[in-house]
C-alpha positions in Angstrom: -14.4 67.4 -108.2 -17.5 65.9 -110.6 -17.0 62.6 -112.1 -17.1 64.2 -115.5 -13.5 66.8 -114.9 -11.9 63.6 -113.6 -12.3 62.0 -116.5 -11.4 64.7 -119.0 -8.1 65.3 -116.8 -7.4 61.9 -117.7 -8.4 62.2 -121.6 -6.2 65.4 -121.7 -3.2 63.6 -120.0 -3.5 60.9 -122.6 -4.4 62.8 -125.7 -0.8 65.2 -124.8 1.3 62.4 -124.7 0.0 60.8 -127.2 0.2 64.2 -129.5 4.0 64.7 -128.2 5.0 61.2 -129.0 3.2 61.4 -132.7 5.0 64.9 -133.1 8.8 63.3 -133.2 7.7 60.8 -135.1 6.6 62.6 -137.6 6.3 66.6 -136.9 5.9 67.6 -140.5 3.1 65.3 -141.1 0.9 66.3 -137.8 -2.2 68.6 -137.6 -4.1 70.5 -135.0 -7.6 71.0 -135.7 -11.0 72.7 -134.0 -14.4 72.2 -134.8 -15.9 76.0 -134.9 -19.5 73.9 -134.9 -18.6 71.8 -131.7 -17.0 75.2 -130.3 -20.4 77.2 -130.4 -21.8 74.8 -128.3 -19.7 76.1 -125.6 -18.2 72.7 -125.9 -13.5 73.3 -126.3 -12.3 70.6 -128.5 -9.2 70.0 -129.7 -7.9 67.3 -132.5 -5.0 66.0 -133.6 -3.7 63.7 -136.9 -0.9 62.1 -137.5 -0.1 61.4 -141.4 0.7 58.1 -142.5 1.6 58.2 -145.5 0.1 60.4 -148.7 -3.3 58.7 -148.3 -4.3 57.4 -144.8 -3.9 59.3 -141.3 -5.1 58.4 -137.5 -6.6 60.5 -135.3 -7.7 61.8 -131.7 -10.3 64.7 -131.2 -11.5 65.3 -127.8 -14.3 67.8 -126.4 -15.3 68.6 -122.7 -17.8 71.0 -121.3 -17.6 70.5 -117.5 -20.3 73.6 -117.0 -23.5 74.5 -116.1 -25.3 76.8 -118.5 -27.7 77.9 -116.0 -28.1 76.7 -112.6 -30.8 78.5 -111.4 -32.7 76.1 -113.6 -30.0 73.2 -113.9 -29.7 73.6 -117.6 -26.6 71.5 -118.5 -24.6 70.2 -121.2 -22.0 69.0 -119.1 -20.2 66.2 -121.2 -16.6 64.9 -121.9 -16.1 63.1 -125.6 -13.2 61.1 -127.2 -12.7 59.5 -130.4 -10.6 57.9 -132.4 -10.3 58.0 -136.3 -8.8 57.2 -139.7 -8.9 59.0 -142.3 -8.0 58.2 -146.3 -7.6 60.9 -148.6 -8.3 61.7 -152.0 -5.6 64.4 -154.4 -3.5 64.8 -151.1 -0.2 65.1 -153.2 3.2 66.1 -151.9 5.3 67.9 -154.5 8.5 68.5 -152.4 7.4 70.4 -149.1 4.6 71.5 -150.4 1.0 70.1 -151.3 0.2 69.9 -155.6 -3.4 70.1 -154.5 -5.5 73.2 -153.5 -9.1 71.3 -152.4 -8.7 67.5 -151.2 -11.5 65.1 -150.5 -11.1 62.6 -147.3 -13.4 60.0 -145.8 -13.4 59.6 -141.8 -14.6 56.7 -140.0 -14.5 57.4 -136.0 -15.5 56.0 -133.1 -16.8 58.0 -129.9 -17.3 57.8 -126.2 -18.9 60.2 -124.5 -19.7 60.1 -119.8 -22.6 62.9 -120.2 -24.7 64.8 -117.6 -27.4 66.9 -119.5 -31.0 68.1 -118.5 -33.1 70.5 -119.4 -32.3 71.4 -122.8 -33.4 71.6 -125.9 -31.8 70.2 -128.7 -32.5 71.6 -132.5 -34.6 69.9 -134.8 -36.4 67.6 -132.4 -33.2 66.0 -131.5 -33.0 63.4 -128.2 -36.6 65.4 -126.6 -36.3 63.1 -123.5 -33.4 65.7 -121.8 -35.9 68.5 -122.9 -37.6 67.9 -119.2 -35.3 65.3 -117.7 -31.6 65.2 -116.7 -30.0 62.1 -118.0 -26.1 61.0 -116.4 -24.2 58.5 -118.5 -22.7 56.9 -121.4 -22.8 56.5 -124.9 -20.3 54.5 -127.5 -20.7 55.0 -131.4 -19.6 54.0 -134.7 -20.1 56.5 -137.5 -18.5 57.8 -140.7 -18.3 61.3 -142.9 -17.0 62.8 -145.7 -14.9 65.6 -145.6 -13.9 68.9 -148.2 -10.4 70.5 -147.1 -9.3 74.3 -148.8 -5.9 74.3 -148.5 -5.1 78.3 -147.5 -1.4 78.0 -147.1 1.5 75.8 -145.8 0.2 75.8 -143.0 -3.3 76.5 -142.6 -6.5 74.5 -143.7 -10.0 74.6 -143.8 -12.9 71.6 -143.6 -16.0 71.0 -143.9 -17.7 67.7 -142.9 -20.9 65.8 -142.5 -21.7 62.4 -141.3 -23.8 59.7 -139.5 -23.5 57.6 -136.2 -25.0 55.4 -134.8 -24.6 54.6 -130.5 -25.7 52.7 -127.9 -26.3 55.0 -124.5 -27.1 53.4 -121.3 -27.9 56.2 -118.4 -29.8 57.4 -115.3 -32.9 59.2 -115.0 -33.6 62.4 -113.1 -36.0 64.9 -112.3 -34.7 68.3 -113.9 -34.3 70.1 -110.4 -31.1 70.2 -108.2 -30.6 66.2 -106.3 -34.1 65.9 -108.2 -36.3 62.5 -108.1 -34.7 59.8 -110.0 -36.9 58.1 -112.5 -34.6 54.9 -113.4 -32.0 53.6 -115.3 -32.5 53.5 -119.1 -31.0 52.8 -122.4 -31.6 53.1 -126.1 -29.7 53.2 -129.3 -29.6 55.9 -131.6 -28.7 58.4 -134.5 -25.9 61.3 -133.8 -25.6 63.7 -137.0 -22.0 65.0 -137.8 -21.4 68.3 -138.7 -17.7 70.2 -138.8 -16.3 73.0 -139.6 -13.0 72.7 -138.7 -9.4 75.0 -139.0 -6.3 73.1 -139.0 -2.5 74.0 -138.2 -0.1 71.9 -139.4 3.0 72.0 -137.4 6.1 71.6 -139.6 
């Protein structure tokens, strides 16, 4: 089994119990969310939020690809990602049951970590060129914030959008693109990871 599925069975062990125990505590307070963005990457990720109080929630999203998107020329992605977050809110008014506001404004600041294995790939806009002819195994921990716009649909469905900055330190090893290819040596740099979401949420009452 790869280093990077024994890892995300251990996230996914610890993100479920962590998401039962927030859920009695507080099951009418407690959202499921996907990022359709993160999902079109091939990448499943689930999140979950547990409400505070009318203005400030923590969270936990997690993401795992564990898959080669073409072997015949190693082509990978292959990644697992946690992170924590806070969120506070803006107009997220209760009036009984039910919310008083139909668009709500929130601010997120999260932090990520992220045990990676991707080579030869090309990511958009002239993103990270160095796994464009390499494959780089790894780490990476970040620090970033966005701002978020949430439609509230119904009672139990919402939609967001979000965009945001982080920045991260990786630290990782080398390779030549091809299968048990040359390594090159051990590196490091920090850097600049865009966030962009588009994200449905159930809330579970």
């Amino acid at each position: 089994m790869s280093q990077i599925t024994t890892r995300a069975h251990k996230f996914l062990i610890a993100m479920l119990l962590i998401f039962g125990i927030s859920t009695n505590v507080s099951a009418q307070r407690f959202t499921l969310r996907t990022n359709l963005l993160y999902d079109a990457t091939l990448t499943p990720n689930l999140g979950g939020e547990l409400h505070l109080d009318s203005v400030w929630s923590a969270g936990l999203n997690i993401g795992l690809n564990a898959w080669d998107i073409d072997k015949e020329s190693n082509k990978k992605w292959r990644h697992v990602l946690i992170s924590p977050n806070v969120r506070w809110y803006h107009n997220y008014k209760y009036k009984g049951d039910s919310l008083v506001a139909r668009r709500v404004n929130y601010l997120e600041l999260d932090a990520i970590y992220s045990h990676f294995n991707v080579g030869n790939t090309r990511i958009p806009f002239g993103l990270y060129s160095a796994v464009k002819d390499r494959r780089l195994q790894g780490d990476l921990i970040a620090l970033g914030g966005k701002y978020g716009y949430s439609w509230i649909l119904s009672r139990d469905w919402h939609l967001e959008a979000e965009a945001g900055i982080a920045i991260g330190y990786a630290w990782f090893k080398e390779y030549e693109c091809d299968h048990c290819g040359t390594f090159y040596g051990k590196g490091d740099r920090i850097f600049l990871l865009p966030q962009l979401g588009i994200n449905v949420v159930y809330i579970i009452n």
